[in-house]
C-alpha positions, 0 to 999 in steps of 0.5 A: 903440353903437360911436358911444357907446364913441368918445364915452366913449374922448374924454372920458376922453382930455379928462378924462385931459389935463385932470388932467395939466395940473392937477396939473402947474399945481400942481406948478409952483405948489407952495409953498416951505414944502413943502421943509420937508418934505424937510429932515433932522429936526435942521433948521428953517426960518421964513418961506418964500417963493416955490415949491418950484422957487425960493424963499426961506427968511428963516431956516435953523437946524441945531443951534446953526448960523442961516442968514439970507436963504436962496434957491434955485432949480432948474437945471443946472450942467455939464449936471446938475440941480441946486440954486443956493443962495445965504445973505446972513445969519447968520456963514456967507454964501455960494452953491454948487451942489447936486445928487444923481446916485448921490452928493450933490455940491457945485459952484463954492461960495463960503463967507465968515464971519468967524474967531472965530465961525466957531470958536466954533461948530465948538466948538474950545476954543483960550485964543486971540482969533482974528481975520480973515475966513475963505473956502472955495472948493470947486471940486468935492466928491462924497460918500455917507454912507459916503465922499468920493468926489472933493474940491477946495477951499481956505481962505483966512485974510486978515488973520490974526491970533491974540490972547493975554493982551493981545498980537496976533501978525499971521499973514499970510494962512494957506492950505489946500488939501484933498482926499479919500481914501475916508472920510478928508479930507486937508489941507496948511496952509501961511503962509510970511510973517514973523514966524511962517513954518509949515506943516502936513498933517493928516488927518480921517475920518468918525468925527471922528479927526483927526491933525495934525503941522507944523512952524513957524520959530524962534521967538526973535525973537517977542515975549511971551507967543509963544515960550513958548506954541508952545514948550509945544506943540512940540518942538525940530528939529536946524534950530531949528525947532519941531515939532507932533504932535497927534491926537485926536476931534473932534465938532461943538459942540451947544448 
């Protein structure tokens, strides 16, 4: 009797081991298109690849936001799992590294997209033609959906420039560094090349409440239409500069 009980004890035990290991062949075998799954509901994605563990999207929608050749793979980064994605297609190109550990956090990220369609589709309404390429180095960002716990990042302009009614106006290259407080994200603009030297603190919270001022250099020396469009949205300084405060709410455009 004692002999059948360690008998059954074993093929349980074999049983036992044998389920672990298929479920773990099945979870290293997973299909990418479960990540589906996991997306928030207002995201769509087409044409997956790979596994769960590192895969390939040929597609990512967010309202009126596509993301083309999407990939990512699991791993660690500053001995914290995470996620490396990385997008090739679309207006936004770049790589960064996710993770979740009691807040979500983004590391060493490197976005590219070119000016105007990159405000064409923060929904910005401006009567200007914006031109140049646009990059966002995050160093570091830590955030709930109640707050921002901790942010480094900057955005770099190259080859600004702003068209009006015919006439462009090359800006230089506009830098600006951001940083966080709680539910409200800071930011500090500055251009300090000719002809249109300016610089500028703004602030934006979560509900989308934004508050602008800045200031820019004189703007006699600027050709048509120029002098006349900034004049109209600023105020004169006792120095001969210009003076800008503007505050309002901003949403995302929807399509």
């Amino acid at each position: 009797m004692c002999w059948v009980c360690t008998e059954m004890k074993k093929a349980w035990r074999y049983g036992a081991l044998c389920m672990l290991l298929y479920l773990l062949a099945l979870a290293v075998t997973a299909p990418a298109r479960l990540v589906q799954r996991l997306l928030p509901e207002p995201v769509s994605m087409a044409g997956a690849t790979g596994t769960v563990w590192a895969g390939h999207f040929l597609n990512l929608r967010w309202k009126n936001i596509t993301a083309g050749d999407v990939s990512w793979r699991l791993g660690w980064h500053n001995g914290l799992p995470g996620v490396y994605v990385s997008t090739q297609g679309g207006p936004v190109q770049g790589d960064a590294y996710l993770g979740w550990l009691g807040s979500w956090r983004v590391s060493q990220a490197r976005l590219t997209a070119q000016a105007q369609p990159l405000l064409a589709l923060s929904g910005a309404m401006l009567p200007l033609d914006v031109q140049g390429k646009l990059t966002l180095f995050v160093k570091t960002l830590r955030f709930t959906p109640a707050a921002c716990l901790a942010l480094e990042a900057r955005l770099d302009w190259r080859e600004a420039q702003l068209g009006a009614l015919g006439q462009r106006l090359a800006l230089g290259e506009p830098q600006l560094d951001m940083r966080c407080e709680g539910p409200v994200v800071h930011g500090a603009l500055r251009q300090t090349q000719a002809p249109l030297p300016f610089s500028a603190q703004g602030s934006l919270d979560y509900r989308g409440e934004y508050r602008i001022s800045g200031q820019t250099g004189p703007t006699d020396a600027l050709p048509a239409p120029w002098p006349q469009m900034i004049n109209s949205v600023t105020r004169p300084a006792p120095d001969g500069q210009r003076i800008m405060e503007v505050s309002g709410k901003w949403t995302l455009h929807r399509r």
